[in-house]
C-alpha positions in Angstrom: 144.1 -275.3 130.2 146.8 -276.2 127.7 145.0 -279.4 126.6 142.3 -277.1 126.0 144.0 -274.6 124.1 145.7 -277.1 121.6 142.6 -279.4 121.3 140.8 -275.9 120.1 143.4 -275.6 117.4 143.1 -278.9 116.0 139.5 -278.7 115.9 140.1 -274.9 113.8 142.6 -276.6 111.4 140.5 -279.8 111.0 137.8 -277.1 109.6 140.0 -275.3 107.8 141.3 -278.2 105.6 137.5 -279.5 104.9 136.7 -275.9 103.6 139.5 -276.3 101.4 138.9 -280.2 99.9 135.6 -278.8 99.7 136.4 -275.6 97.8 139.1 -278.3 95.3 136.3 -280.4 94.7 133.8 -277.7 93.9 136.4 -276.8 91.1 137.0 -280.0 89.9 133.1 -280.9 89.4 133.0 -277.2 87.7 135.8 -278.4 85.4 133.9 -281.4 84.0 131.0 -279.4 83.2 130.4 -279.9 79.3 131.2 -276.1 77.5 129.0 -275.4 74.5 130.0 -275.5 71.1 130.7 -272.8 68.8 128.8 -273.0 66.3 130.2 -274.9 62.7 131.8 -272.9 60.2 129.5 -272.7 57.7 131.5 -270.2 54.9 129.8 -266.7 53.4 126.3 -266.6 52.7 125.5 -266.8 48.8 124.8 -263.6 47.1 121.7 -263.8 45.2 122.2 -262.4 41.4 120.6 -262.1 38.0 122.1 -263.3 34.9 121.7 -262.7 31.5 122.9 -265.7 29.1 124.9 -264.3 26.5 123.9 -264.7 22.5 125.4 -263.4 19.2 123.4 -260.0 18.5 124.1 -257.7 15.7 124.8 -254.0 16.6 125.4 -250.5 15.5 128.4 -248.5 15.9 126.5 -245.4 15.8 128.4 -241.8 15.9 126.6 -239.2 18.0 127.4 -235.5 17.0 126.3 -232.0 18.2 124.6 -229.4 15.9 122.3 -226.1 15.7 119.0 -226.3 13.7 118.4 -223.6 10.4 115.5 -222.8 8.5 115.5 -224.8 5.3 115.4 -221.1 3.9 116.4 -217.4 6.0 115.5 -214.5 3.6 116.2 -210.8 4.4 114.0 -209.1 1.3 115.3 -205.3 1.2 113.8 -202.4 -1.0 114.5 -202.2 -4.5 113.6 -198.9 -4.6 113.9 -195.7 -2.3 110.6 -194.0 -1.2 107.9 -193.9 2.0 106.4 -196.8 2.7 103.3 -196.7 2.1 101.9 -200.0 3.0 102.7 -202.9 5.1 100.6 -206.1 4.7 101.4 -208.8 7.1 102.7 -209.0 10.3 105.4 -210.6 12.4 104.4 -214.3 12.4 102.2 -214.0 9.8 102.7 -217.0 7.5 103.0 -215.9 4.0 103.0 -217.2 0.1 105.1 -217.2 -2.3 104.3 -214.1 -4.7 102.1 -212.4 -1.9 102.7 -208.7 -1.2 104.2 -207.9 1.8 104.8 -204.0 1.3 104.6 -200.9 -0.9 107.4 -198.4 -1.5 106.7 -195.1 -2.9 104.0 -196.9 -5.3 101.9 -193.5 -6.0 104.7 -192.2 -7.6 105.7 -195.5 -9.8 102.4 -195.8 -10.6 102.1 -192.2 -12.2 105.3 -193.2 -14.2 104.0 -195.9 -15.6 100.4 -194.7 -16.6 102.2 -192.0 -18.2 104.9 -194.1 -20.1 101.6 -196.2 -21.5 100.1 -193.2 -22.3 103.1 -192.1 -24.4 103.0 -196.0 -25.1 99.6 -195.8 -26.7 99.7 -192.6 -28.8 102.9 -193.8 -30.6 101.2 -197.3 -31.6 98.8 -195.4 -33.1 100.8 -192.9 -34.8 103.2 -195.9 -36.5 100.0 -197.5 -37.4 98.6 -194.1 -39.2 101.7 -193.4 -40.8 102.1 -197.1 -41.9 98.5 -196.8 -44.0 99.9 -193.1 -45.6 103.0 -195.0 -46.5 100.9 -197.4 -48.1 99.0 -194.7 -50.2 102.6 -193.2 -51.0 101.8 -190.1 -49.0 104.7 -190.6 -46.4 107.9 -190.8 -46.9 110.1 -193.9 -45.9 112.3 -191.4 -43.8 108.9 -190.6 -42.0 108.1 -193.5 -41.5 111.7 -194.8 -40.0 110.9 -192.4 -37.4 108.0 -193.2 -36.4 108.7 -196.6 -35.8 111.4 -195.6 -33.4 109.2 -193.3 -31.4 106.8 -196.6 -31.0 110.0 -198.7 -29.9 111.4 -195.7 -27.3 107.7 -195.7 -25.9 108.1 -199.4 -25.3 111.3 -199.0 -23.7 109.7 -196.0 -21.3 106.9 -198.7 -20.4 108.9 -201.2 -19.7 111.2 -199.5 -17.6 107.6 -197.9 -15.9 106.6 -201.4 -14.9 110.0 -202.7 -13.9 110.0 -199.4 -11.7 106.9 -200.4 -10.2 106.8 -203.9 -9.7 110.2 -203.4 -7.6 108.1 -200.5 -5.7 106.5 -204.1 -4.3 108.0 -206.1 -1.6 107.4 -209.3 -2.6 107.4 -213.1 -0.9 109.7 -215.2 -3.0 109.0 -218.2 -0.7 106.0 -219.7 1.0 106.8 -218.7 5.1 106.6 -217.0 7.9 107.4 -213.2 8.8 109.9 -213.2 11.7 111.5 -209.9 12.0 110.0 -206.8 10.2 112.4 -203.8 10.0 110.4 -200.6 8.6 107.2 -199.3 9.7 104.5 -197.4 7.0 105.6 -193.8 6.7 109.1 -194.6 6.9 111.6 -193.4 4.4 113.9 -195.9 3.0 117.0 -196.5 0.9 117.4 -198.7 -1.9 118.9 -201.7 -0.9 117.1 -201.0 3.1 116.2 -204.2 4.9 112.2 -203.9 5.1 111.6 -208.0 6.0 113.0 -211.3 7.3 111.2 -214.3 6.3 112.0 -217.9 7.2 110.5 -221.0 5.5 110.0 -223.9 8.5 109.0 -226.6 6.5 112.1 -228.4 6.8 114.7 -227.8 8.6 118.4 -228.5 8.5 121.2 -229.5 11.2 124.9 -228.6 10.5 127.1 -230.6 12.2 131.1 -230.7 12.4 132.1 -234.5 11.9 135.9 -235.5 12.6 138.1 -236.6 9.7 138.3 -240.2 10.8 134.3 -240.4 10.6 133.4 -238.5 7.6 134.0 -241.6 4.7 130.9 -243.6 6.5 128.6 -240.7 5.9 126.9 -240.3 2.1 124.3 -238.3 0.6 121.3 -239.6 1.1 122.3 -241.4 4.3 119.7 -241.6 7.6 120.0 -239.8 10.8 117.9 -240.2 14.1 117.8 -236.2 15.2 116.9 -235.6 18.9 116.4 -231.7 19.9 117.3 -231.0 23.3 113.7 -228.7 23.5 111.7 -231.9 23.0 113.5 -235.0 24.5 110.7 -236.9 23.9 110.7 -236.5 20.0 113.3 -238.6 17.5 113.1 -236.9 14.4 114.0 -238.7 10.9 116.5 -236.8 8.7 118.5 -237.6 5.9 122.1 -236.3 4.9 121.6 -233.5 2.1 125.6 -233.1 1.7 128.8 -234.0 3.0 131.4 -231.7 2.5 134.0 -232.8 0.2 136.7 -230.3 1.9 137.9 -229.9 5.9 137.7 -226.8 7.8 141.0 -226.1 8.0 140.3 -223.8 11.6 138.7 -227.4 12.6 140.2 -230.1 10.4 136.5 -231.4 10.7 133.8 -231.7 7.6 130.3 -230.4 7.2 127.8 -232.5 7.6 123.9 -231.1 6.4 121.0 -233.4 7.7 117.5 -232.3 7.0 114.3 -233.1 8.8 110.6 -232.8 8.3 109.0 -230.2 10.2 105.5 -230.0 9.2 103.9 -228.5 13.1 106.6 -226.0 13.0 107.8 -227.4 16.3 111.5 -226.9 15.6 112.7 -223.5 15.4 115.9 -222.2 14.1 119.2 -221.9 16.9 118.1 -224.9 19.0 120.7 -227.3 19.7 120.2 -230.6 18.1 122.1 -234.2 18.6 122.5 -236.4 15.1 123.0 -239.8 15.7 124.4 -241.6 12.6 125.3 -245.5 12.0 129.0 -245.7 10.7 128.1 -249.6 10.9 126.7 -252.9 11.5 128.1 -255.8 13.4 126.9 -258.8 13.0 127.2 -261.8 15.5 128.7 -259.4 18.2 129.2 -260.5 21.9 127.9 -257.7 24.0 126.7 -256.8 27.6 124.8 -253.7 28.8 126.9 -250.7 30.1 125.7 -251.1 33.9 127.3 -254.8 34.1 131.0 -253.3 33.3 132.8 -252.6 36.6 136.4 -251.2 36.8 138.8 -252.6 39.2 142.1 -250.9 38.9 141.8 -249.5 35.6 140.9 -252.8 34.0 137.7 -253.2 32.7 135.5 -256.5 34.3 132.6 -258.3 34.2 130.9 -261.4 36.5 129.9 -265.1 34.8 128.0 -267.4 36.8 129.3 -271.0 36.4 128.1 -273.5 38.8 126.8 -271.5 41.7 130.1 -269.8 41.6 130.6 -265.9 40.0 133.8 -265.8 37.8 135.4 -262.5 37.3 136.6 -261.7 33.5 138.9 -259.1 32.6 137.4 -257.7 28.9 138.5 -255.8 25.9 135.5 -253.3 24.8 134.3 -252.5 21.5 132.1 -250.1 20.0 128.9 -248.5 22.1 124.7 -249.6 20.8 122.7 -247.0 23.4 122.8 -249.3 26.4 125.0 -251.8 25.2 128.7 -252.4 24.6 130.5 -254.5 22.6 132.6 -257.4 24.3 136.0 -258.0 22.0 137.2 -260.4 24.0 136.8 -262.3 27.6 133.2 -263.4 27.0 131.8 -266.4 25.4 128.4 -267.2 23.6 126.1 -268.9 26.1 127.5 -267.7 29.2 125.6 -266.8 31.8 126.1 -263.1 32.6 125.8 -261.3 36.1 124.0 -258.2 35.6 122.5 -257.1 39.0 124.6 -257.7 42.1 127.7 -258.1 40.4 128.6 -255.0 42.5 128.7 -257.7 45.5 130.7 -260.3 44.2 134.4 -261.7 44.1 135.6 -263.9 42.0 135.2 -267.5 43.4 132.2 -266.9 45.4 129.1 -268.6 45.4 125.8 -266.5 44.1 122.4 -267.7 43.8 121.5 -267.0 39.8 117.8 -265.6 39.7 
């Protein structure tokens, strides 16, 4: 029984040391299994951008100011004389014409006057003219005669004075324009010196604006202005400076400027806000990129060249504004190959594919 016993533990041993060589060798031949590579690497994929090469251009340093459109001329016509009104002709937004009636004060009256101061008018020419063929005959006297000559020149006076009277019993257009604000109605009584209309003359119209002290020597009579209203974004408008003033506000310390612009379909009104662009001045052979390729990294200004598949970042010194464009002082060179779209992507050193 115990040669039994030990030969069964052999035998259990004998197996357990084969499971083990067994389990060794099943980790060895593991081992020498071939791993796969990772894959090269093969750097940061190119960033695809557009360039612009970069040529001498001339631009404008243009100055860009606020302002309020007037009528070329605002009238407020009051009565001359006191009275009812009698008549009113047009209406508000009528256009009118120069020397066309636009009401009547108190004209029954006036007219009386002054058919009776021609009447007075009339009998004293004839008396002078009698009294000048008796003192021809030596039947009148020269004292007479004195005195009727200055009853003929009082009875001028009268009719004069009658006509004036009447002719200011008319409200009259001085001005070819339009009625904007009527302030009496017929039957009304009135002052002298009453407001009774408010015409405004739309044919041109003008646009003060204030313009700083440092600005004001590039702008001359006669000078051009593009004019944008801010009720018709669409429109440019061509003006012209009428006057520059020669003396600064002194609440301001800033100069009137007067542009005036056509306005022939009346499309401009008086009180809309305007913008006057002006060109201080030209620069010829100027480096310059468009506003949307200047990026700021830290407070410096920057830009992106492409150079041999590689972007190149520039620190630059900025000039003067042209709409969409600014001025490059320094950092950029003539025939440069400017990064304008995707430049937002790059670093300086990496590779971009130009389009």
């Amino acid at each position: 029984m115990r040669t039994r016993g030990l030969t069964k533990k052999r035998l259990l041993a004998g197996l357990a040391a084969a499971a083990l060589l067994a389990a060794v060798w099943i980790m060895a031949a593991n081992g020498r299994e071939e791993k796969p590579k990772a894959p090269a690497d093969q750097g940061p994929a190119e960033v695809k951008v557009r360039v612009l090469r970069v040529e001498p251009r001339t631009i404008q340093d243009v100055l860009v100011l606020p302002g309020r459109t007037e009528a070329w001329r605002d009238l407020t016509l009051s009565a001359e004389k006191g009275g009812n009104v009698e008549w009113i002709g047009p209406t508000e937004g009528d256009a009118v014409k120069a020397g066309e009636p636009i009401a009547k004060i108190d004209l029954a009256a006036l007219e009386a006057a002054r058919n009776k101061a021609q009447a007075a008018f009339d009998l004293a020419e004839k008396q002078a003219r009698r009294r000048t063929d008796l003192l021809a005959l030596s039947v009148l006297s020269a004292e007479e005669m004195d005195k009727a000559e200055t009853e003929l020149a009082a009875a001028r006076a009268d009719l004069n004075q009658a006509e004036v009277d009447y002719r200011q019993g008319i409200v009259v257009s001085p001005i070819n324009g339009v009625v904007n604000t009527l302030h009496v109605d017929p039957g009304e009584y009135v002052q002298p010196g009453t407001p009774v209309v408010e015409l405004v003359d739309l044919s041109s119209i003008k646009i003060n604006v204030s313009v700083p002290e440092l600005d004001v020597r590039y702008l001359k009579k006669g000078a051009e202005a593009q004019i944008r209203i801010d009720a018709y974004p669409e429109r440019v408008f061509a003006g012209t400076v009428e006057f520059a003033a020669f003396k600064a506000d002194p609440a301001t310390n800033t100069f009137l400027v007067r542009v005036v612009v056509g306005n022939k379909d009346l499309a401009v009104r008086p009180g809309m806000m305007a913008r006057a662009a002006f060109v201080r001045r030209e620069i010829k052979d100027a480096l310059a990129a468009p506003l949307f390729a200047i990026l700021d990294r830290g407070g410096e200004r920057m830009l992106f060249v492409e150079k041999d598949g590689l972007a190149q970042a520039r620190t630059v010194e900025l000039g003067v504004i042209d709409r969409d464009l600014i001025q490059i002082v320094k950092g950029l060179s003539p025939g440069e190959n400017l990064i304008v779209s995707g430049q937002t992507e790059v670093e300086d050193g990496m590779r971009v594919s130009a389009q």
